[in-house]
C-alpha positions as a printed NumPy array, in Angstrom:
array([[-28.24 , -60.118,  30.848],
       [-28.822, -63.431,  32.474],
       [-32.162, -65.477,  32.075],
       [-33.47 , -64.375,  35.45 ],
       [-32.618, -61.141,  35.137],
       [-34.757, -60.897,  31.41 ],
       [-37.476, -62.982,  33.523],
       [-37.729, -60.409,  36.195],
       [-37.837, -57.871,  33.855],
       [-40.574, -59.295,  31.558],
       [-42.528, -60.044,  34.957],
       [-41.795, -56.355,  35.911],
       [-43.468, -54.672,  32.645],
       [-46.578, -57.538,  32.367],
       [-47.538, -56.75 ,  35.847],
       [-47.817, -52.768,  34.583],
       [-49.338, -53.643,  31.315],
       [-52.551, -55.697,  33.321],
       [-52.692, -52.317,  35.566],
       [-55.306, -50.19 ,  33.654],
       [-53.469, -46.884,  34.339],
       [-55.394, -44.291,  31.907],
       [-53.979, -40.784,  32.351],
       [-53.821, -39.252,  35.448],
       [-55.272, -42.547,  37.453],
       [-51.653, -44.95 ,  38.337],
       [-53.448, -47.796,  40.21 ],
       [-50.725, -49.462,  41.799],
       [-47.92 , -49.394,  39.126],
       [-45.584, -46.931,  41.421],
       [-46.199, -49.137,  44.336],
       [-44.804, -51.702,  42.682],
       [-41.852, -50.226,  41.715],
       [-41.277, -48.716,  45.095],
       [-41.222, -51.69 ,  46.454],
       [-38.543, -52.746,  44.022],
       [-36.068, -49.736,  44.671],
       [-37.061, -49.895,  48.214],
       [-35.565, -53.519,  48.984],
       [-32.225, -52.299,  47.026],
       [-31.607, -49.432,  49.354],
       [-33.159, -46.1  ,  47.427],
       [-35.046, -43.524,  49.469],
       [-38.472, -42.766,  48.679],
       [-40.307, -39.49 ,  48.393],
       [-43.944, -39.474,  47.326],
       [-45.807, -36.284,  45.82 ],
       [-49.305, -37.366,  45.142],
       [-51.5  , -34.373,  44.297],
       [-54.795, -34.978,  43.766],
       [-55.11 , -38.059,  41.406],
       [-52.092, -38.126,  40.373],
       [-48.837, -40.101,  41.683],
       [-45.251, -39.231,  41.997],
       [-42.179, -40.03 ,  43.581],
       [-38.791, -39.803,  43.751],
       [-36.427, -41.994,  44.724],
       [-32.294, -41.747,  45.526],
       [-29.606, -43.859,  46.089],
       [-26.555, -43.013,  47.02 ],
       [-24.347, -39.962,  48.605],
       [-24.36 , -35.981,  47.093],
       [-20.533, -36.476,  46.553],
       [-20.437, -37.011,  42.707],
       [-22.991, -37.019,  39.822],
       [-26.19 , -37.347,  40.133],
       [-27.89 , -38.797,  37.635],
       [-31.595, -39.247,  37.145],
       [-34.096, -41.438,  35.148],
       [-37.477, -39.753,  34.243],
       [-40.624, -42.047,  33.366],
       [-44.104, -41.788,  33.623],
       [-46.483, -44.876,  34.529],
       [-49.978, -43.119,  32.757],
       [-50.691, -44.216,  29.315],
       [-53.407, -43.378,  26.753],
       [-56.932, -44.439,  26.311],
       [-56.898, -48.031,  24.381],
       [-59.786, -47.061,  22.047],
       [-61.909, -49.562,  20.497],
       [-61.051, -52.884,  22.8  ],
       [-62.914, -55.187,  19.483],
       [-59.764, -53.792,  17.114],
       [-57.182, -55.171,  19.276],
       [-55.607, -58.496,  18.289],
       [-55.276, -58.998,  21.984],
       [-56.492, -57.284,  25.187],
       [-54.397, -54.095,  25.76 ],
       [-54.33 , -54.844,  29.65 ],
       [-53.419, -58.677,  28.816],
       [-50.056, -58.49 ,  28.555],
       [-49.996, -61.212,  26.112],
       [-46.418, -62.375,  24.637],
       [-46.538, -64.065,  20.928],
       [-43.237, -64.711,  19.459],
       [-40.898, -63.015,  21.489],
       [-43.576, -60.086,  21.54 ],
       [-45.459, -57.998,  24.487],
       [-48.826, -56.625,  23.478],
       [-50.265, -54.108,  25.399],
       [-51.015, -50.787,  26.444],
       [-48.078, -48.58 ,  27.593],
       [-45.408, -51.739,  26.663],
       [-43.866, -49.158,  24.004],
       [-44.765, -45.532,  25.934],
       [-43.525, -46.253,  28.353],
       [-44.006, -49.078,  30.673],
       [-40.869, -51.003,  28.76 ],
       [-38.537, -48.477,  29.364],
       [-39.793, -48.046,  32.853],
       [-38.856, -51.739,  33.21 ],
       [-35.582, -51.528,  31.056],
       [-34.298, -49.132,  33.587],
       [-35.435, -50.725,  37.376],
       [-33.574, -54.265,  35.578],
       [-30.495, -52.016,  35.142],
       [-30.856, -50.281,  38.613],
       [-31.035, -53.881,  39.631],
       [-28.214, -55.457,  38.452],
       [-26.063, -51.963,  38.519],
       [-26.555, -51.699,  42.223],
       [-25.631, -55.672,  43.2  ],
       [-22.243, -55.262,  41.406],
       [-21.566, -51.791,  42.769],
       [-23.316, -50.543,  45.635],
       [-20.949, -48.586,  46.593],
       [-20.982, -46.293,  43.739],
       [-20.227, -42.324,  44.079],
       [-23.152, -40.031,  43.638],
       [-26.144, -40.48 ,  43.044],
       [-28.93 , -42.489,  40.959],
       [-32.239, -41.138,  41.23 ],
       [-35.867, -41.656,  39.717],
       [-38.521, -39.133,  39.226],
       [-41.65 , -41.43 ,  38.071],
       [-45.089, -39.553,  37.133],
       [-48.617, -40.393,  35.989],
       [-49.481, -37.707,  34.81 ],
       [-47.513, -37.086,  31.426],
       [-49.861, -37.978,  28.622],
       [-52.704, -35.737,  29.887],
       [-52.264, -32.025,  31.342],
       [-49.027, -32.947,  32.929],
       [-49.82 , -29.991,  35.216],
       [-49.256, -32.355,  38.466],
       [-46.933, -34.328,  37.554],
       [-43.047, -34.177,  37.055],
       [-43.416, -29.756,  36.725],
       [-44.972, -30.013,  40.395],
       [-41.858, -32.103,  41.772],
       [-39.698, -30.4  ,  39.797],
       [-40.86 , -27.746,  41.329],
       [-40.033, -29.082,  44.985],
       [-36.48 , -29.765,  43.849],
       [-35.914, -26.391,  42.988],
       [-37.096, -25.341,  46.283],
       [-34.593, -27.293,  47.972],
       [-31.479, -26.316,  45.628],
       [-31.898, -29.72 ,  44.497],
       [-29.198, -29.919,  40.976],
       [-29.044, -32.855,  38.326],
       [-25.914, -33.712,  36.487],
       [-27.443, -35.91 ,  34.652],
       [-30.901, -36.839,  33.088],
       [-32.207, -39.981,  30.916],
       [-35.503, -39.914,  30.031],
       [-37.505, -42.683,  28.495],
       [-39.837, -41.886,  26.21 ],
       [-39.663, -44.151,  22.83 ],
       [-37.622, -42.074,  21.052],
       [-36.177, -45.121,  18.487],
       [-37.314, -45.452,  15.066],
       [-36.112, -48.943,  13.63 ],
       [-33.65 , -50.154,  16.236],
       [-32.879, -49.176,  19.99 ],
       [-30.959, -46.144,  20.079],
       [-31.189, -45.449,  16.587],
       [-32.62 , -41.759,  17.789],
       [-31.871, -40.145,  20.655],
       [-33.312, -36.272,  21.598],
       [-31.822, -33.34 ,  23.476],
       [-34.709, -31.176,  22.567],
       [-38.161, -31.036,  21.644],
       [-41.023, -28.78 ,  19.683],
       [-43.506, -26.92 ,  21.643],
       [-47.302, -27.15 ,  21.36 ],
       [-49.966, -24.368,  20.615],
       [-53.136, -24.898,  20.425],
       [-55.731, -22.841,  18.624],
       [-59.806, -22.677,  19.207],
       [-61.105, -20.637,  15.907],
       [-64.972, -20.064,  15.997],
       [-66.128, -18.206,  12.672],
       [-69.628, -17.032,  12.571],
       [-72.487, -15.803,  10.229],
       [-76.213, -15.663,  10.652],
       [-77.538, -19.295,   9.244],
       [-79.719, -18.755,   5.158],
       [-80.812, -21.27 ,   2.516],
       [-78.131, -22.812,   0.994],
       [-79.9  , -21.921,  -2.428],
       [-79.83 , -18.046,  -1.577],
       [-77.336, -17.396,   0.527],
       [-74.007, -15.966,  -1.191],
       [-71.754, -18.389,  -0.694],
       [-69.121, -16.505,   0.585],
       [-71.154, -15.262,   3.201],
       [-70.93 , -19.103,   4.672],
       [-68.712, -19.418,   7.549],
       [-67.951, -22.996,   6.541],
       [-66.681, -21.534,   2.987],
       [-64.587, -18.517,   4.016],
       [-62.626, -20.561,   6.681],
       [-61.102, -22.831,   3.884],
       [-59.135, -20.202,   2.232],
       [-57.555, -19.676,   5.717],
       [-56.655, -23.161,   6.479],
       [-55.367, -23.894,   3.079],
       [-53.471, -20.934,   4.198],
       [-51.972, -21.943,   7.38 ],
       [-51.3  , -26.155,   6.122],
       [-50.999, -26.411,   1.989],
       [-47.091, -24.365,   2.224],
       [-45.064, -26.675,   0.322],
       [-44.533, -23.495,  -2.1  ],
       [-44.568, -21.254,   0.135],
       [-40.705, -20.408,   2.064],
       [-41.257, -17.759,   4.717],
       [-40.257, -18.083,   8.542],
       [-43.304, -19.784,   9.24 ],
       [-43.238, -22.907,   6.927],
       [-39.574, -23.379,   7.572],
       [-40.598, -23.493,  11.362],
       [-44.396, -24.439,  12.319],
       [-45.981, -27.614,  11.586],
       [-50.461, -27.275,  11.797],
       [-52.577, -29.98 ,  11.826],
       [-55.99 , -29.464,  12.126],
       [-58.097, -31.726,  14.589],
       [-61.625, -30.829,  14.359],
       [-63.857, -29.422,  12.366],
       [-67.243, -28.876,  13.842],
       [-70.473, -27.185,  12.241],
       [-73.76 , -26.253,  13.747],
       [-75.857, -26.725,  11.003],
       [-78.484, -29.189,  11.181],
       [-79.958, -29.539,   7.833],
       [-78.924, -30.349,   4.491],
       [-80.144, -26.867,   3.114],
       [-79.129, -24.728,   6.186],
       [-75.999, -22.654,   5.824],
       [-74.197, -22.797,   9.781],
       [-73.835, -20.086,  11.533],
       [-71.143, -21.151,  13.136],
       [-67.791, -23.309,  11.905],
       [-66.016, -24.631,  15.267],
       [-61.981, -25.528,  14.168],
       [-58.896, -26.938,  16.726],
       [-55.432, -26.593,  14.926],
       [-52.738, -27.639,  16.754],
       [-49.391, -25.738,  16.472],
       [-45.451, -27.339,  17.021],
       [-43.124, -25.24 ,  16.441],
       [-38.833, -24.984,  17.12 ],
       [-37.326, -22.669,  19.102],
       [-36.448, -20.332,  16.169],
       [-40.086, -18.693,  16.515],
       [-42.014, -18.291,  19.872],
       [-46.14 , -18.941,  20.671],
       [-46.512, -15.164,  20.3  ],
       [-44.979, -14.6  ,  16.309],
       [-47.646, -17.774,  15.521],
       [-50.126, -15.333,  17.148],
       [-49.652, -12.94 ,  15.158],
       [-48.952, -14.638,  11.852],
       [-52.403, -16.112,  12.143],
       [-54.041, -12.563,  13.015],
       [-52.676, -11.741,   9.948],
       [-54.453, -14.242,   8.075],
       [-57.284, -13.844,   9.341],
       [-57.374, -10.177,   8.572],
       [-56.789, -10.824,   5.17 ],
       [-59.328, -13.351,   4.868],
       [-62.067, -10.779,   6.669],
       [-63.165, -13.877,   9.06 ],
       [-65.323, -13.033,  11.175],
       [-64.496, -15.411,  14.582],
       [-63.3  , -15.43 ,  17.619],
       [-59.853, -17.145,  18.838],
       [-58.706, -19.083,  22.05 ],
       [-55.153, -20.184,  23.003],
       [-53.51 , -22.415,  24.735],
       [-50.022, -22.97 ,  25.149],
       [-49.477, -26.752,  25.792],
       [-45.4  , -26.451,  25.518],
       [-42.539, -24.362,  25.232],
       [-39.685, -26.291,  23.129],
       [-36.795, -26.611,  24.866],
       [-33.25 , -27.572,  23.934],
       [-29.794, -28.69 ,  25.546],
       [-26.523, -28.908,  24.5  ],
       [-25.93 , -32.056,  26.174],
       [-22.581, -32.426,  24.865],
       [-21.279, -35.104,  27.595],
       [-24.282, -37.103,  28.095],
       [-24.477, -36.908,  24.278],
       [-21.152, -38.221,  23.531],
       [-21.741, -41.04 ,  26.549],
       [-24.87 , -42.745,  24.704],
       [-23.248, -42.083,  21.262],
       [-19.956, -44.166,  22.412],
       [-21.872, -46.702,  24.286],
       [-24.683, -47.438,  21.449],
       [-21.611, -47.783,  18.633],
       [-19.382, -49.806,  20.85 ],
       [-22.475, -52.228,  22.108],
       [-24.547, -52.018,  18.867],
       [-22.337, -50.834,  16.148],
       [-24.019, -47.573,  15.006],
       [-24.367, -44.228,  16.281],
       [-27.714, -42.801,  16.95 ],
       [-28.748, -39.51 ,  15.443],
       [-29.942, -36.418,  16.977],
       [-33.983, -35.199,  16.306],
       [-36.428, -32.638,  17.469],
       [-39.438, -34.622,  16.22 ],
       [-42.494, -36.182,  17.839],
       [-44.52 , -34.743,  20.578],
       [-43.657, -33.083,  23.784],
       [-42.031, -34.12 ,  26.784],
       [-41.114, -33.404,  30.362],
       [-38.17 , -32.579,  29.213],
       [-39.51 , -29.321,  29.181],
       [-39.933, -29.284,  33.17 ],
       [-36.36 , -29.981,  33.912],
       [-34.625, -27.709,  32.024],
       [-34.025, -25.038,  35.352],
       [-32.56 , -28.334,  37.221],
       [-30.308, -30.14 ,  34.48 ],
       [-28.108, -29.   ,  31.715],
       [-27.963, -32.671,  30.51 ],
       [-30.864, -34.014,  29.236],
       [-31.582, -36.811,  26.757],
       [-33.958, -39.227,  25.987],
       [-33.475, -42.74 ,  24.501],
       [-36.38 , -45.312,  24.931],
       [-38.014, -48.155,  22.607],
       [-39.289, -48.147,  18.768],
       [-41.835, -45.551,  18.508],
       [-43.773, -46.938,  15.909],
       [-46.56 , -48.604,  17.688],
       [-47.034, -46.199,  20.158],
       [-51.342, -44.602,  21.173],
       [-52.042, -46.817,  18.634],
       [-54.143, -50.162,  18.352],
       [-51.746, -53.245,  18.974],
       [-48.995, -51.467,  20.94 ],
       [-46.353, -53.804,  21.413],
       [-42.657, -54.796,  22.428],
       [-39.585, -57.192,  20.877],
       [-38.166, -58.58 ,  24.099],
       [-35.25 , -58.166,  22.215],
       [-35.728, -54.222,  22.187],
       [-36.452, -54.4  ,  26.452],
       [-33.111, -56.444,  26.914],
       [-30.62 , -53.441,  24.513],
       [-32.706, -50.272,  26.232],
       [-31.806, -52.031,  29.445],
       [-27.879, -52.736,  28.694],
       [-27.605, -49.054,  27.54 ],
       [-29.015, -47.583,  30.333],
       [-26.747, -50.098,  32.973],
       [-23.648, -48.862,  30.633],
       [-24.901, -45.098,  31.379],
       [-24.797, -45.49 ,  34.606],
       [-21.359, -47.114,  35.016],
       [-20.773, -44.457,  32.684],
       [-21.428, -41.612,  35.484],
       [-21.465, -43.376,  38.267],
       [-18.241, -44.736,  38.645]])
């Protein structure tokens, strides 16, 4: 890439960074980058429902490939601003380094890709098929408006991708060191155990509901010994733990636990069901439970567009990525009834929702080159 080109591009992804855009609220950062596709000749569709912001955009003719680069421009909460080395919607740069919220997840890639689009459609703007983007703000919170509700409209119209990239930081220690062509789904689980409140000097102890719910999470997490269909495929986390007890010599009445659920698509939401029924039948709880499926996994083949980063990360970069399931969930998931070809590379995840997010230039400037090579890749 040429200095002016980087320059744009690091203008590009400070000018999202200072844009405050907590889940589902964008603020500006699409119009921006509409205004960017627009002056290189794409076609812009906006799907705004309520607060959140969508659009797709096309260049190009139906004749050939289409291929199509998913992002999202929400990110996470900052937390505590006083932890931060430096303001999260700053977009300070120290040594070759962008701090700020969303520069990992995924602002950067969202930048990495509109430099490619750039440069990809001065040298050939003549290409056959067709380069789309589907950009959302609403990924890292319900995702119910976001990229499932266009999807949605592109299924109505008979609307088929060849072809899809999707952003999200997928790389471990360098760019394209990971890539994904599936993804866990999410269950989560609202357990409320009960028994009427005593002394905590009189009261049998079993007959506390914050004592007989530890046998049954000890149950469902501690399973390093255990091999049975559900270790080998479930990962639980527990992430809160709530009593109503108000004094130090109360016993509560009632014990208020969230346990989050991924899981592979060798089990389903419904055999976790009923392996936790289980458990808590044997453990004679006494609760109530309420679901919520936040994910299906989902997988593809992707054998071509698989083989295309593969070749193109060796030959620019010397090693070839491997092939995971892990991390959280995606939209993937939404555009599995539209493409057969789905992967996504982005930048390092290891900085990502948490204090001090940040970017190697470096990182921005490979992502970008292997996404311009993709796109020659199918494009021409």
């Amino acid at each position: 890439m040429k200095k002016e080109e980087i320059n744009k591009m690091i203008e590009l992804l400070r000018k999202m960074i200072e844009i405050p855009s907590i889940n589902p609220y964008d603020l500006g950062c699409q119009n921006i980058l509409i205004e960017i596709l627009k002056k290189i000749g794409f076609l812009i569709e906006e799907v705004n429902f309520d607060h959140t912001k969508n659009f797709f955009a096309s260049h190009g003719v139906k004749k050939g490939k289409v291929l199509l680069f998913v992002g999202h421009t929400d990110v996470v909460n900052p937390g505590n601003l006083k932890k931060w080395k430096y303001h999260p919607f700053k977009s300070f740069i120290k040594d070759g380094t962008i701090y700020g919220r969303g520069s990992s997840d995924m602002k950067g890639a969202i930048a990495s890709m509109i430099s490619a689009t750039k440069i990809f459609i001065k040298f050939f703007p003549k290409h056959t098929g067709k380069l789309a983007f589907l950009i959302t703000s609403d990924e890292e919170g319900s995702a119910d408006l976001g990229t499932k509700k266009v999807v949605e409209i592109l299924k109505e119209r008979n609307e088929k991708i060849d072809y899809c990239i999707i952003g999200e930081p997928t790389s471990e220690l360098l760019i394209g060191d990971t890539i994904k062509n599936s993804r866990r789904g999410s269950l989560n689980l609202n357990i409320i155990s009960y028994h009427p409140q005593g002394h905590v000097a009189y009261i049998d102890p079993i007959q506390n509901p914050a004592n007989s719910i530890v046998p049954f999470l000890k149950k469902l997490i501690f399973r390093s010994e255990i091999k049975d269909r559900f270790s080998s495929n479930v990962s639980t986390q527990i992430t809160k733990i709530v009593s109503d007890s108000f004094s130090d010599n109360i016993t509560p009445s009632k014990i208020d636990v969230r346990i989050n659920f991924r899981f592979n698509r060798r089990v389903n939401h419904d055999f976790i069901k009923s392996y936790v029924f289980s458990e808590i039948k044997k453990n004679n709880l006494s609760c109530d439970c309420f679901w919520k499926l936040s994910a299906n996994p989902f997988h593809k083949k992707s054998k071509n567009l698989i083989s295309f980063v593969e070749e193109i990360i060796e030959r620019k970069f010397g090693y070839v990525p491997k092939l995971s399931c892990s991390g959280g969930t995606s939209d993937g998931r939404f555009l599995t009834d539209i493409c057969n070809q789905i992967v996504e590379i982005g930048l390092l995840n290891r900085t990502i929702h948490q204090i001090n997010e940040r970017v190697h230039i470096q990182d921005l400037i490979k992502l970008s080159t292997i996404y311009l090579e993709i796109m020659k890749k199918i494009l021409l």
